[in-house]
N, C-alpha and C positions, 0 to 999 in steps of 0.2 A: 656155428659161430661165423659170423661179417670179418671178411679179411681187414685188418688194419695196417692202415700204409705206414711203412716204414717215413719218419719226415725229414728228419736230420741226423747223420751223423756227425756226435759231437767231439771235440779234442779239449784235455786239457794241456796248457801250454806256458812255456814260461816270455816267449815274443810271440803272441796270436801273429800278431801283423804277417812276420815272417815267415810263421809256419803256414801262413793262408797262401801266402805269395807262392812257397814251394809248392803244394798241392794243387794248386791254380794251375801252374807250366804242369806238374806231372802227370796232371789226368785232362786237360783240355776245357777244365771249366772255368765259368767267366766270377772272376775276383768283383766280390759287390760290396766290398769291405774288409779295411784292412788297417788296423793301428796296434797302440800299444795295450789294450785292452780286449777287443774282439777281431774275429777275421769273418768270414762268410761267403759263402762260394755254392753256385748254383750253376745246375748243368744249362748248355744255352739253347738248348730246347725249351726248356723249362717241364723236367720229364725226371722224377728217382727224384732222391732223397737229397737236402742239402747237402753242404759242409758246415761245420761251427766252429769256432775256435775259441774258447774263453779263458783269459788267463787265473791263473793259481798261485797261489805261491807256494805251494809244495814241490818239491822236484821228485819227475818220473822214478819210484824205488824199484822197479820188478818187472818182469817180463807181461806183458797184455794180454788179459785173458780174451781178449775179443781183437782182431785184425779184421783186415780189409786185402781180398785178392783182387789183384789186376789183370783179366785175362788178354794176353798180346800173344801178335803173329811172331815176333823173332827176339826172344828170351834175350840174347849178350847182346843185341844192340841196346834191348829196351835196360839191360842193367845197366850197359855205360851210356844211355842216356840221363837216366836215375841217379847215376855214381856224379856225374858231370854238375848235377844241380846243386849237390852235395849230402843225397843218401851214400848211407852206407850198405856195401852187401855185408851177409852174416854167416848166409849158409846155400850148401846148392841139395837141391831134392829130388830125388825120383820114385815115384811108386804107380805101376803096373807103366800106363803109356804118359802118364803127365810128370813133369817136369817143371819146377820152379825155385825162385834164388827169395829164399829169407830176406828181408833189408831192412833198414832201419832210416826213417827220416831225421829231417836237421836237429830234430829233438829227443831221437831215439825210439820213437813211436815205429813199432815192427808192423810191415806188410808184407805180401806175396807177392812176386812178381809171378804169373802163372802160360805156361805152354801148353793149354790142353791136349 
């Protein structure tokens, strides 16, 4: 079977605009769009999979069967730079040598902040 490329990772949201804006500052990718309808976000390489954002009108009920890890050199900075944008932490973890803080974005949407 032909590997098929992952193309966008998508969010639902209830402000796309601002959930783009946040993940834009928090992973260093360049905002290509950003309202009250859609958000989009592309690395600036132009390399990996987008970001989407499309809004809903449902609100988030449940914890996320699928997240996104972020693999960083210094775990507490990178949480109080994350806490600072206005993530939230949720939990801290450790198993065998890695080390990483649960979070949750401006909309509750959970990631990993990850210390290999």
């Amino acid at each position: 079977m032909a590997v098929i490329p992952i193309a966008s990772i998508v969010f639902d949201c209830d402000n796309p605009g601002k959930v783009a804006e946040f993940w834009a500052v928090a992973t260093g990718y360049t905002l290509l769009r950003a309202d009250e309808e859609f958000g989009y976000l592309g690395h600036p390489d132009k390399i990996g999979p987008t970001m989407m954002f499309f809004k809903v009108p449902e609100a988030k009920a449940a914890k996320n069967r699928m997240h996104m890890d972020l693999y960083i050199e210094d775990l507490a900075a990178e949480v109080a730079r994350l806490t600072a944008l206005g993530a939230t932490k949720i939990a801290d973890h450790t198993h065998n040598d890695t080390i990483w803080a649960v979070m949750q974005d401006i909309e509750g949407n959970e990631f990993c902040v990850v210390k290999p």
